[in-house]
Every structure is written in C-alpha cells, then in structure tokens.
C-alpha positions as CSV (number, residue, x, y, z in Angstrom):
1,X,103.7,139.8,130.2
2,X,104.6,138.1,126.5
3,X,106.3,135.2,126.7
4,X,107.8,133.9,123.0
5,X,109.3,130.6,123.9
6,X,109.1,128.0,121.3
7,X,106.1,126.0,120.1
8,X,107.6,122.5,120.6
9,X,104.9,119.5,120.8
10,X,105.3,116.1,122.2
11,X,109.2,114.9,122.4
12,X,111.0,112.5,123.8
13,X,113.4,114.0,125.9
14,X,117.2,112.2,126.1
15,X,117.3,111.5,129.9
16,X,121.1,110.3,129.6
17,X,122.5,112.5,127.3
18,X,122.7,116.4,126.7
19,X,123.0,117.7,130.2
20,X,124.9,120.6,131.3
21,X,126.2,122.2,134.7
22,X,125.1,126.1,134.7
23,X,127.0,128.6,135.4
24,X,127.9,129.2,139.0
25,X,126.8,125.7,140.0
26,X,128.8,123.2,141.4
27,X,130.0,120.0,139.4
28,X,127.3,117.1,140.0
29,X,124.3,119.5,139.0
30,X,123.4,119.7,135.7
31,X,120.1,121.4,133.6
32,X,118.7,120.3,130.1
33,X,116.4,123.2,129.0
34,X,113.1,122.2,127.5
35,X,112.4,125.3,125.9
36,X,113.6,129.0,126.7
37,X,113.4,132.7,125.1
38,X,114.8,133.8,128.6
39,X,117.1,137.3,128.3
40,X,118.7,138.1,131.8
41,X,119.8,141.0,130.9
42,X,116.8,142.7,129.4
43,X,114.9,140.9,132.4
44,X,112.8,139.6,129.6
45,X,110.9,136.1,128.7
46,X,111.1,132.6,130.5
47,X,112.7,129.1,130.3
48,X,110.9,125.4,131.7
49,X,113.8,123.4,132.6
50,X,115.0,120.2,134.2
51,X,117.7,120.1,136.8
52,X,119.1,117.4,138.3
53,X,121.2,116.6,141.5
54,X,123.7,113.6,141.5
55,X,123.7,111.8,145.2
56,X,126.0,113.7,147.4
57,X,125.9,117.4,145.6
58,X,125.1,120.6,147.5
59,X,125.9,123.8,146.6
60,X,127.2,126.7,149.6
61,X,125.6,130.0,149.6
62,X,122.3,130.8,148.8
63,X,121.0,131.8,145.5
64,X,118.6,135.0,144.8
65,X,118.1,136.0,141.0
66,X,115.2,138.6,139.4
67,X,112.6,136.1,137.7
68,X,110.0,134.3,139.4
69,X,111.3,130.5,139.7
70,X,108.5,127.7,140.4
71,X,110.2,124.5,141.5
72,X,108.7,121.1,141.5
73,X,110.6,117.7,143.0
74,X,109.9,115.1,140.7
75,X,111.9,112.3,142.4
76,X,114.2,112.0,145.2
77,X,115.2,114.2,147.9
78,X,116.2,117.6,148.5
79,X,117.6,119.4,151.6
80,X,117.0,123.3,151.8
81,X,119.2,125.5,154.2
82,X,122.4,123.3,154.2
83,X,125.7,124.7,155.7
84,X,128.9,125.8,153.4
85,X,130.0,122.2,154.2
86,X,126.7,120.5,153.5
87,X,125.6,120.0,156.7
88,X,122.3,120.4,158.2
89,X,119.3,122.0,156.5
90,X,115.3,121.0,156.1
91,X,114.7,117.6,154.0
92,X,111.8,117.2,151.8
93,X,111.0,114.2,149.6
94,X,109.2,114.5,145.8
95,X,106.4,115.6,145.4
96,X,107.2,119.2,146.6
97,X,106.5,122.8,145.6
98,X,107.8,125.6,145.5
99,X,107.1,129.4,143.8
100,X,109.5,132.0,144.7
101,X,109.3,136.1,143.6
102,X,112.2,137.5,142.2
103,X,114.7,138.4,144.5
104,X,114.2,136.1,147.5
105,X,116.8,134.1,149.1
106,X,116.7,130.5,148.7
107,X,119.3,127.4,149.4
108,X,121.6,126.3,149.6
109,X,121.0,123.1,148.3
110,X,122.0,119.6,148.7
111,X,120.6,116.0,147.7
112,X,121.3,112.8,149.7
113,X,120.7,110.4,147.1
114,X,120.0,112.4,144.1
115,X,116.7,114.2,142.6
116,X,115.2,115.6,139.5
117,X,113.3,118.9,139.3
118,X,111.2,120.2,137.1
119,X,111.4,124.6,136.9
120,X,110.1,127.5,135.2
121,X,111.8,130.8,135.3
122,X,110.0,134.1,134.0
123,X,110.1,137.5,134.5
124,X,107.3,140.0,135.0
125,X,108.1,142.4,132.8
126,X,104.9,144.4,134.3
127,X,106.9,145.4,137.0
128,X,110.3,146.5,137.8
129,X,113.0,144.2,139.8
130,X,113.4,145.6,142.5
131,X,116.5,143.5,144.9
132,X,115.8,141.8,147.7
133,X,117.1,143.2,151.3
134,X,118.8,140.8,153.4
C-alpha cells in the first residue's frame, strides 16, 4: 500500500495555536494534523494526527469509518462506550492502545479532565472496504 505523505523532519509543533474541530465532532474536540495525503473518497493514503479533548467533552453515537485508525493516549483520560448524555462507559488512563480495522464501531467518547491523542489513519488500498454489520 503507497503511502505519499510528506517528508517533514524535526518541528516544533504549536501546542496552543492552529487547532481545529473536524467535521461531525462536537465543539471542545479539536485535531492539528501532522502530516496527511489522506483521500476519503478514493479510500486512498493516510494522515498521523493529534486530537485533543477539552475536560467535560463527549461526543453521542459511535463512530465507524473505512481506514484503519491506531489510537494512542498520550495524557489524561478517556472513557469508551459513554451514553448520548455522557454517562457511563469504560475509563482508561494514558498510556493506552488501540488499532481498529476499517469499519468497526467504536465510542462514543468522552474525557473527564481532558486528554491528548496521538492517531494514524490509513487505508489498505490492497483490499476492498467492505462495511461493517451491526
């Protein structure tokens, strides 16, 4: 699978400035991507990202998408399986792991005093998507 993101050596990366909510998520998460050639709609390439999780956020239905995600928690907490009302859920503290195929349901999501996490999104353009049954 080629992967053409860009060559980009040692740089300090702006923790307090540049950081953007994604689409679909909820105001109090936001993402500065490190470096990306990602095409979701050709299902082609990959993007490393940070995403980060102001104390209090959660986000109310799960998420599945067609790229393999690999998630680590740098810092802070992160509760998996919350309600729509962000309530309940599995708690896990940084450092934690998680690699997910494409099309698996995960979340939601919520932090209790904040977090960072470190992600890389890609696509096997070996083989075909094929969605997830639920």
């Amino acid at each position: 699978m080629p992967f053409n993101k860009p060559h980009r050596e040692f740089f300090a990366i702006d923790m307090a400035e540049g950081w953007e909510t994604p689409p679909g998520y909820p105001p109090g998460i936001k993402q500065k991507i490190l470096a990306s050639d990602i095409d979701e709609t050709k299902r082609t390439g990959g993007r490393t990202r940070l995403l980060k999780f102001d104390a209090g956020t959660f986000t109310t239905a799960p998420f599945v998408h067609d790229h393999w995600e690999e998630v680590y928690l740098v810092s802070g907490d992160l509760t998996v399986g919350n309600d729509a009302k962000g309530a309940g859920g599995e708690p896990f503290k940084a450092p934690t792991y998680a690699c997910r195929p494409p099309g698996v349901y995960h979340g939601p999501f919520k932090s209790e005093r904040g977090c960072l996490l470190y992600e890389i999104h890609y696509y096997d353009e070996t083989r075909p998507y094929q969605a997830a049954k639920r």
